[in-house]
C-alpha positions as CSV (number, residue, x, y, z in Angstrom):
1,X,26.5,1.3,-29.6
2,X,27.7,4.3,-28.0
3,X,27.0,5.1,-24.6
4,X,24.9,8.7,-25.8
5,X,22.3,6.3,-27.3
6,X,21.5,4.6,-24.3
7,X,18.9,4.1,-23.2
8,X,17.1,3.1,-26.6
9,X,14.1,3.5,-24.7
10,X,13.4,6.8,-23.3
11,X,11.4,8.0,-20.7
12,X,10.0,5.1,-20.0
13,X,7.9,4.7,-16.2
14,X,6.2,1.6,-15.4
15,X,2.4,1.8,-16.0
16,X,1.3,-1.1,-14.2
17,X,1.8,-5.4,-14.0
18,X,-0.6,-7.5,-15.0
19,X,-1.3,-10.5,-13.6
20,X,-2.9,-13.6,-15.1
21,X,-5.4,-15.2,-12.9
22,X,-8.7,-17.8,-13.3
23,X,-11.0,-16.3,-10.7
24,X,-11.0,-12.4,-10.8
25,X,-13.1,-11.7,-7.5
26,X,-10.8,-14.1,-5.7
27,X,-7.6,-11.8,-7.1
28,X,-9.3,-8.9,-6.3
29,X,-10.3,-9.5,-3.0
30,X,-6.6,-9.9,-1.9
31,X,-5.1,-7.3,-4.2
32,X,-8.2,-4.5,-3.1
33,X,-9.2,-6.1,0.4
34,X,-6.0,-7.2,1.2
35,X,-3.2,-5.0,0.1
36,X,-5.4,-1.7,-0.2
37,X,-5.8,-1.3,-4.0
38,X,-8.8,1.4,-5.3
39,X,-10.8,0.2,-8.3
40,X,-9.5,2.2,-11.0
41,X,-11.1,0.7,-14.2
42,X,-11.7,-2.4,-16.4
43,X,-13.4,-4.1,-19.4
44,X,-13.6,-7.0,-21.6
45,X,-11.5,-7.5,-25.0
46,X,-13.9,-10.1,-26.4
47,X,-11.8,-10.0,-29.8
48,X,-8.9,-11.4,-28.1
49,X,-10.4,-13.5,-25.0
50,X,-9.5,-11.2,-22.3
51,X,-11.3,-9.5,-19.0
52,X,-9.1,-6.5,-17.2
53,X,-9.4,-4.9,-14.2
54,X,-6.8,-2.1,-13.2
55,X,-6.4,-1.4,-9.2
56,X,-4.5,1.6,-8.2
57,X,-2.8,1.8,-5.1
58,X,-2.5,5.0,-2.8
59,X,1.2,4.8,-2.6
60,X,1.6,4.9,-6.5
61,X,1.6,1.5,-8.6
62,X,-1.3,-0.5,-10.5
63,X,-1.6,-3.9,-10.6
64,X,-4.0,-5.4,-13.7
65,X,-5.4,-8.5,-13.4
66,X,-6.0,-10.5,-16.4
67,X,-8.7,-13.1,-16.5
68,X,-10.0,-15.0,-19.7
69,X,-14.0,-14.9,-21.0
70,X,-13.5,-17.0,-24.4
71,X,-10.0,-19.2,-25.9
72,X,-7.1,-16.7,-26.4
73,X,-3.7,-15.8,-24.9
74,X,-4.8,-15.3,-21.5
75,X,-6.1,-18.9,-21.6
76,X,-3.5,-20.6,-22.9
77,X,-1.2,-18.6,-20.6
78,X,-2.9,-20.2,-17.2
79,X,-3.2,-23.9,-19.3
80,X,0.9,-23.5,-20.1
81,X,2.2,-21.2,-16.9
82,X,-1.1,-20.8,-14.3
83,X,-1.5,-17.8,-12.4
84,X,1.1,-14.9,-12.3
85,X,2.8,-12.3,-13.7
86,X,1.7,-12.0,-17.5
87,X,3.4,-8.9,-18.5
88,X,4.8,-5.5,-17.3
89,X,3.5,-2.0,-19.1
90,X,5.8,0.7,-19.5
91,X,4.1,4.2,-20.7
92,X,6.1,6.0,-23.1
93,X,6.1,9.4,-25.3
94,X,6.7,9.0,-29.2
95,X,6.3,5.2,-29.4
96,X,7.0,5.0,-33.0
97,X,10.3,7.0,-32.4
98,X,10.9,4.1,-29.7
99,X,10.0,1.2,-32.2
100,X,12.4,3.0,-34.6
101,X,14.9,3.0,-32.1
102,X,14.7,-0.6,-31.0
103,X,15.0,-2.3,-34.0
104,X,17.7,0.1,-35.7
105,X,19.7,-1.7,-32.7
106,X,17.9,-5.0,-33.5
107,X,15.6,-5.6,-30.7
108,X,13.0,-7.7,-31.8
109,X,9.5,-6.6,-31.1
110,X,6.3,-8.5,-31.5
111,X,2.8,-7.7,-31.6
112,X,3.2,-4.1,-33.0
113,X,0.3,-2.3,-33.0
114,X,0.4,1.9,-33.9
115,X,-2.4,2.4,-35.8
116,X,-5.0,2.8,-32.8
117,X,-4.8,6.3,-31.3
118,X,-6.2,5.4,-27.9
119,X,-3.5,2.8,-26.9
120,X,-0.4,2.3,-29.2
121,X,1.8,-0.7,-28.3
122,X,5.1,-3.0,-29.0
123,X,5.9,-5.6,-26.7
124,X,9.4,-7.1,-26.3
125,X,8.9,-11.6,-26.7
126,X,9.7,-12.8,-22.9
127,X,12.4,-15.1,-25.1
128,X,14.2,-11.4,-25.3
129,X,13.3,-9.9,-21.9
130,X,14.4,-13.0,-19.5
131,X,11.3,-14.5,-19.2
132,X,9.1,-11.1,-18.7
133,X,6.7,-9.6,-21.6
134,X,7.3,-6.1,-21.5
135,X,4.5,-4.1,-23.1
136,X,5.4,-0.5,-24.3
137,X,2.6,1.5,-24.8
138,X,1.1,5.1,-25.3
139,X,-2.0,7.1,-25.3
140,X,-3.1,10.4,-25.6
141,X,-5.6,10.1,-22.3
142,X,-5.2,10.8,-18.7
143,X,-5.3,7.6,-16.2
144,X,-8.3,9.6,-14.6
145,X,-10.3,10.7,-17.7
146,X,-9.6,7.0,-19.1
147,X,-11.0,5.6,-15.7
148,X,-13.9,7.7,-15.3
149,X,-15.0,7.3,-19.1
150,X,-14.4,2.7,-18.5
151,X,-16.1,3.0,-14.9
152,X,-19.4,4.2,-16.9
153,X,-19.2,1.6,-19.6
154,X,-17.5,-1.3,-16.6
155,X,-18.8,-1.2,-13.3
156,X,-16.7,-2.9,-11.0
157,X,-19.3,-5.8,-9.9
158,X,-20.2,-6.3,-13.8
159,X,-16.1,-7.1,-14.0
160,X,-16.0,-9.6,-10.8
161,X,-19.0,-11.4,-11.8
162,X,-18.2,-15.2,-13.3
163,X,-16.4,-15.3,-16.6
164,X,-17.2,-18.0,-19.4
């Protein structure tokens, strides 16, 4: 591959890291107590097992914490690895340009997923990406319009409360 065609992924800036935890008020005391992090927004993905809550930090960064509310991968994530890092988000223009890219050079991407026009995504295995999911994603929406509009529907307290 010629050096003109690197990087396959372009324009790429990290979004946030999510990070898998059992106790979400617990992770969010030290990550928004602690370390200074603003509620930024959250909700639940009951098709797929998964509580999310996004902190924003003043400085720049996010930091999502991932906690589980029914069997899925976020469970079976703590039951294989515990608590920590469960993937890195990198935002991206033209992500089916990106997916075209990647696998013309044969990166192997899992999890697909461009039919949604709110969040588009790929992710890269860890088994590729040294032990890190990497998530490439897109949407059409602002970070602020997208917190304002999940703040209504995801109060923060509703988020920490006790997960099933």
């Amino acid at each position: 591959m010629a050096a003109a065609d690197l990087p396959l992924v372009r324009g790429a800036r990290i979004d946030h890291l999510a990070v898998a935890v059992r106790d979400v008020a617990a992770a969010a005391h030290l990550f928004r107590d602690v370390l200074g992090g603003e509620f930024l927004f959250g909700g639940d993905v009951p098709d797929q097992g998964f509580r999310f809550v996004q902190y924003r930090f003043p400085q720049g960064g996010k930091v999502e914490l991932v906690t589980p509310v029914a069997d899925g991968f976020v469970s079976r994530f703590l039951d294989t690895r515990g608590e920590g890092v469960h993937h890195v988000t990198y935002r991206v223009q033209d992500i089916e340009a990106q997916v075209d890219r990647l696998r013309t050079a044969g990166v192997r991407l899992t999890l697909v997923n461009l039919a949604n026009e709110h969040w588009k995504e790929a992710f890269l295995h860890p088994r590729d990406a040294h032990g890190v999911l990497i998530q490439l994603a897109q949407s059409p929406h602002g970070e602020d319009d997208t917190a304002r509009h999940m703040r209504e529907r995801f109060p923060e307290a509703t988020l920490l409360e006790a997960s099933s």
